[in-house]
Residue, then its C-alpha position, 0 to 999 in steps of 0.5 A: x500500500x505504502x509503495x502505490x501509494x508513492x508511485x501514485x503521488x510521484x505521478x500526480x506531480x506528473x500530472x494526474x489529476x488525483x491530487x485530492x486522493x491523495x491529500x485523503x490518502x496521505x491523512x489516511x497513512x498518517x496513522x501508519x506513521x510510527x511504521x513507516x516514519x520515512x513514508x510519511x516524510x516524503x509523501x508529506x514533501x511531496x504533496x506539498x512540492x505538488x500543490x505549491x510548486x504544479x498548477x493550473x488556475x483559470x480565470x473563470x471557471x464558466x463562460x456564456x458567449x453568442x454564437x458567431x463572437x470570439x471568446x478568451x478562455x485564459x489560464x495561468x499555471x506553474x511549476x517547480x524551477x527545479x526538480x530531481x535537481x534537474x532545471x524545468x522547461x515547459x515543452x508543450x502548451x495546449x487546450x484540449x476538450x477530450x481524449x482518444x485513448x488517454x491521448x490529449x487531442x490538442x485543438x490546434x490539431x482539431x479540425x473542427x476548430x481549423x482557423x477559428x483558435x489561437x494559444x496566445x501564451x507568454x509569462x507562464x500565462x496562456x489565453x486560448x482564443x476561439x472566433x466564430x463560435x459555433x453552438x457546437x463549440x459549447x464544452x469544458x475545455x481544459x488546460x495542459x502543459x508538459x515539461x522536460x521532467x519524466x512525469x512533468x505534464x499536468x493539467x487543469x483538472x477543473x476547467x472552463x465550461x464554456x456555453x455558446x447561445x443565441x439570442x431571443x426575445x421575451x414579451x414582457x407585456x400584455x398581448x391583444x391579437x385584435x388591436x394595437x397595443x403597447x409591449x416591452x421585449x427584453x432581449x436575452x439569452x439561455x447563458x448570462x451574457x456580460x453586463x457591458x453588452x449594447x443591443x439592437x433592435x429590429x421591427x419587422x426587419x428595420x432597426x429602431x433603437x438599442x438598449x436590453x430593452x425596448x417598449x413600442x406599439x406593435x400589430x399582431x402581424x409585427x415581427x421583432x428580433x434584437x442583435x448584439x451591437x457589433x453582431x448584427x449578422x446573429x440576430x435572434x430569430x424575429x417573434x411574430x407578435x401573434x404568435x405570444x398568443x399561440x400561433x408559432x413555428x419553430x424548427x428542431x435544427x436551423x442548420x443541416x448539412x447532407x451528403x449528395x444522394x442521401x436522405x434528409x429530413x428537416x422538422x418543425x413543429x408549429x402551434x395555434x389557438x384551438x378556438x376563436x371567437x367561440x369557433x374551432x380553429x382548424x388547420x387548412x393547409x400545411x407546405x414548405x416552401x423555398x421561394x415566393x412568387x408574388x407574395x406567395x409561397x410555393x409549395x416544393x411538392x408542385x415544383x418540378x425539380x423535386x417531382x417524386x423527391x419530397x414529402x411533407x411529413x405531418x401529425x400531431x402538429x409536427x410537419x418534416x419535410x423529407x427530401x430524397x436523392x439528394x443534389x447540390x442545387x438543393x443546398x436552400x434556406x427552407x420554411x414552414x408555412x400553415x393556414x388556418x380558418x378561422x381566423x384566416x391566418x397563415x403563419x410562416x417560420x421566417x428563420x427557415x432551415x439552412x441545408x447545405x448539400x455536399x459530397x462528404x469530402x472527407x480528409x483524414x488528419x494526422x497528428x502524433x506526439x511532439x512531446x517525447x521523441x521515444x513515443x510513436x503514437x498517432x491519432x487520425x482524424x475522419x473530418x469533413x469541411x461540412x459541419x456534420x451532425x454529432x450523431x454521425x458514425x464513422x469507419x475506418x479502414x485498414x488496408x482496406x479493411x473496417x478496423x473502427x468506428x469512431x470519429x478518433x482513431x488512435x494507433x500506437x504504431x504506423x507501420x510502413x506497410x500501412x495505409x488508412x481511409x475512413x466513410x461515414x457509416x452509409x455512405x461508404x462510397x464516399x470515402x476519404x483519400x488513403x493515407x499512407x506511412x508518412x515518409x515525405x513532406x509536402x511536395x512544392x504545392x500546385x496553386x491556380x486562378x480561376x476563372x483564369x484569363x483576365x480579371x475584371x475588378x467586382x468578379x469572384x476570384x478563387x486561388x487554389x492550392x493543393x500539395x501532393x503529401x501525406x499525411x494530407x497537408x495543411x495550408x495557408x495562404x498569404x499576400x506580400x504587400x507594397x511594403x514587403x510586408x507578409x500578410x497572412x489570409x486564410x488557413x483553406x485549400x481556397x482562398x476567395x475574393x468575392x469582390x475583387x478590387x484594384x487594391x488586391x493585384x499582387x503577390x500570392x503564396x501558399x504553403x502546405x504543411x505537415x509533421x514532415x516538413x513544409x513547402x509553398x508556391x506563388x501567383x501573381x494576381x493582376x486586376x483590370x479596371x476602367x480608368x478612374x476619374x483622371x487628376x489633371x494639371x496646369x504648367x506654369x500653375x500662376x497666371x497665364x499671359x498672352x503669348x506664353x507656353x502652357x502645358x496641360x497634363x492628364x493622368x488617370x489610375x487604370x488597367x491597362x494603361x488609358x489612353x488621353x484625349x483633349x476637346x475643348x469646349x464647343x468643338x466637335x473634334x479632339x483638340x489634342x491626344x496624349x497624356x501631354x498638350x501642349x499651347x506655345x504662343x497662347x492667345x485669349x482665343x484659347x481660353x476657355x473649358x478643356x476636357x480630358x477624357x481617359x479612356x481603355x478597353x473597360x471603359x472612360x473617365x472624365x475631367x473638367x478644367x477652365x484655362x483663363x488667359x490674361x494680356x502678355x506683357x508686350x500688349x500691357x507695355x503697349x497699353x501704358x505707351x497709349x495711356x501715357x501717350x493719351x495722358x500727355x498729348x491730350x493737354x498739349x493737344x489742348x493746349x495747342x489748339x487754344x492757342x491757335x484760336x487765340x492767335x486765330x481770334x487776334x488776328x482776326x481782330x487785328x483785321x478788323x481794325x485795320x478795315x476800320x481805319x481805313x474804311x474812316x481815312x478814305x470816306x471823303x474821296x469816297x463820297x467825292x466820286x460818288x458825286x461826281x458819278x452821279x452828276x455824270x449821270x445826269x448830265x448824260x440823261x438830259x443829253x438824252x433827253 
């Protein structure tokens, strides 16, 4: 008793999580003490080495988080620095959920966690990060770290229960059916959820306001659902207001992943009053539906891409529909949809059922021990990209031979001469590739576009990578920027851009990955697009002057290059081509509207710029010649001219008086002749007479 009783204290220090055991059995011993004072002594050293020195603690011992957030699950743990007077070392950390045969399944390792898990360790501190939570995620998830001692592993035997939810709305008020009336929702959750959370609201689709709570006036045809703020993709699902006075559909799973050519059935169960209006209210019709057409739904079994493939499944107010032959293009949203009378009421199951149709496309994954080089376990993990149901069993082959069924198989030796594959049990003829006695790394992968060709900015690119490697390789795609930085993408075979744009051209590599060893390839990525608008610009960029030079240039980001054409406003002919245009000896006439047009083989793209031309120089200094000249010549001109007049007026006057005075010296002589005329007159008139 004394010697197991050691060994199992020795090995809790290891990392059993029998610690309590031992306490009580170390109490137990005590009694036994003057026996066997040296077992006492060291059971007693150690147990207090063990409690002091190996621990796991978590921050919280119990989680509630919503589907589709991340969450942290954090830990710290110690351990002696010294031990068997040999130093410690930590080896291996990692977060685990259960085991297969004793053996710890990392989650890094797990496929169902691919992408979605970071162990963010440092500072004898470990925080293990899941994005994307699933409900399915919800577990006691566990700690564990081993060290370079012989037994030094230990684990956090507690844990953390960790619950995933969604969210639903509660009517806290009174409900009428046949009138308004004013209800106050709670939006809440299976789990208590942190107190710090910000909810939105939405009433018959349209946000309203945000808060835990929300009052309003609602119809009975009124449909409320609530979100967590930054979560909006998970809203809860929405509750017609009708249905808090009996008259619902809900749905057993709203997610359902099948296989090509299988069975599936999908389940709802609906509800309503049994009487109105002292009448009984009777069901009229029952039917699933994928699509409306003008408002209304149609029912799968009148659609002929099902004929002879559907059934609706009803009794005691449950409906399922059951789908046979099972193909791709069956992967829908499906909803329930009753009628009754009276009232005429026909109530559907807005959330509907999301099936997704796919070949299993299983992989087996591999992983062994990393701790300890003599250990050659392997485990080997059956795994779809499809989230399958739980319930699933699988098989597994042996040289083609079933050897199991579960979803785990654990092998404590894989022989060369070995190969491995595995089926979900009934659909055998879909099984995985073979694995083989892992002997090389990943050979360089082969990496592909499609749709191969030329890539139009705005359409869906997918980059494939693929590897010959066994066991199956992991990938990871990542883009090397500008700046040679190294940007890491996505942790799957595809990677796809749904939207490509502009910014997306460049490098691409792919590695592919396994125990053996690692290898990657490259492709470059080039997008085309229709020239942007163009940035146009003006040289010299201050004022332009008559008879100057300027160019104008235009440019614009597109691929392939543009090509560039200048019109000047009111012409109908290009002014000029090229991505330079160039005016020597400008004149007012070129002033005016420019426009750039950049066009490719996507598309065009324009811009509009106004050239002003001033007067150049030789014209101003001409101007002031003429201003000055007008400014100086006006008064001589003036002055010119007035003194002329004057002189005119003078001389004039001079004139004048000269006449005169001569007119007054010669008046008697004149009046003397004028006389002696006119007596010579006379007389010549009486000789006559």
């Amino acid at each position: 008793m004394s010697l197991s009783f050691i060994l199992c204290t020795l090995f809790i220090c290891g990392g059993l999580s029998c610690l309590k055991s031992q306490t009580r059995a170390a109490a137990t011993m005590s009694v036994t003490a003057a026996a066997s004072g040296f077992v006492v002594l060291l059971l007693t050293v150690t147990v207090v080495q063990c409690e002091n020195g190996w621990d796991v603690s978590y921050t919280s011992t119990e989680i509630c988080a919503l589907r589709g957030s991340t969450v942290d699950i954090t830990c710290t743990y110690t351990y002696p620095s010294t031990f068997n007077n040999h130093d410690t070392t930590v080896q291996e950390t990692f977060w685990f959920i259960q085991t297969s045969n004793g053996i710890y399944v990392d989650l890094m390792t797990d496929p169902e966690y691919s992408g979605r898990v970071e162990n963010l360790c440092g500072n004898n501190k470990c925080t293990l990060r899941i994005s994307n939570l699933r409900e399915s995620d919800s577990a006691v998830y566990k700690f564990r770290f081993t060290t370079n001692q012989p037994t030094g592993s230990f684990t956090g035997s507690a844990g953390v229960t960790l619950s995933v939810t969604d969210l639903h709305v509660k009517v806290r008020g009174s409900v009428k059916l046949d009138s308004y009336n004013r209800a106050e929702f709670r939006c809440q959750s299976s789990c208590r959820l942190p107190d710090h959370l910000n909810y939105v609201w939405y009433k018959n689709q349209q946000k309203t306001e945000e808060g835990e709570y929300y009052s309003d006036d609602f119809h009975p045809a009124d449909r409320v659902s609530c979100a967590v703020k930054g979560l909006e993709d998970f809203r809860s699902p929405s509750i017609l207001m009708r249905s808090q006075i009996g008259w619902d559909v809900s749905y057993t799973s709203t997610e359902i992943c099948a296989f090509r050519g299988s069975t599936v059935d999908i389940n709802s169960t609906y509800r309503y009053r049994s009487r109105w209006n002292n009448h009984e209210t009777t069901v009229q019709e029952t039917l699933w539906f994928i699509e409306e057409s003008n408002g209304i739904p149609v029912d799968l079994r009148t659609d002929p891409e099902y004929s002879g493939r559907v059934e609706n499944l009803c009794g005691n107010n449950k409906c399922t529909l059951r789908i046979s032959n099972l193909r791709e293009s069956d992967s829908a949203v499906y909803k329930f949809r009753f009628t009754t009378t009276p009232p005429n009421f026909s109530v559907n199951g807005s959330a509907g059922v999301t099936l997704s149709v796919t070949a299993p496309q299983l992989q087996v994954h591999v992983r062994r021990s990393t701790a300890y080089p003599s250990s050659t376990w392997t485990e080997l993990t059956c795994h779809s990209r499809c989230q399958l149901p739980v319930h699933l069993s699988y098989v597994w082959y042996n040289n083609n031979k079933p050897v199991g069924r579960k979803k785990y198989f654990h092998l404590q030796h894989f022989n060369a001469e070995d190969s491995y594959h595995c089926a979900i049990e009934g659909q055998e003829r879909f099984p995985s590739p073979t694995v083989y006695y892992p002997s090389d790394a990943p050979k360089p992968p082969s990496v592909s576009v499609s749709p191969s060709g030329e890539i139009m900015e705005g359409s869906s690119v997918t980059l494939t990578c693929s590897s010959d490697a066994n066991p199956a390789a992991k990938y990871t795609w990542y883009k090397i920027s500008g700046d040679k930085q190294v940007q890491r993408l996505s942790e799957e075979t595809q990677f796809v851009l749904s939207s490509i744009r502009a910014s997306d051209s460049g490098e691409y590599y792919c590695t592919a990955e396994n125990e053996l060893g690692r290898s990657s390839a490259n492709i470059s990525i080039t997008v085309t697009y229709a020239p942007k608008p163009p940035s146009v610009s003006v040289s010299p960029s201050g004022e332009i002057m008559e008879g100057s030079s300027v160019t104008l240039t235009c440019s614009s980001d597109a691929n392939p290059a543009a090509n560039y054409t200048w019109y000047k406003e009111d012409e109908d002919s290009p002014t000029a081509s090229g991505l330079i245009f160039t005016i020597t000896n400008i004149t007012a006439e070129h002033g005016g509207k420019y426009q750039c047009e950049a066009q490719n083989t996507h598309g065009r793209s324009y811009t509009t710029l106004h050239l002003t031309v001033g007067a150049g120089k030789s014209v101003i200094i001409m101007n002031i010649i003429r201003l000055t000249l007008v400014v100086l010549l006006v008064p001589v001109l003036v002055w010119t001219l007035w003194t002329r007049r004057k002189k005119t007026l003078s001389l004039k006057s001079e004139v004048n008086e000269a006449v005169e005075m001569i007119e007054l010296d010669n008046c008697p002589e004149y009046e003397n002749v004028a006389a002696a005329a006119q007596t010579e007159d006379t007389e010549e008139q009486e000789d006559l007479v």
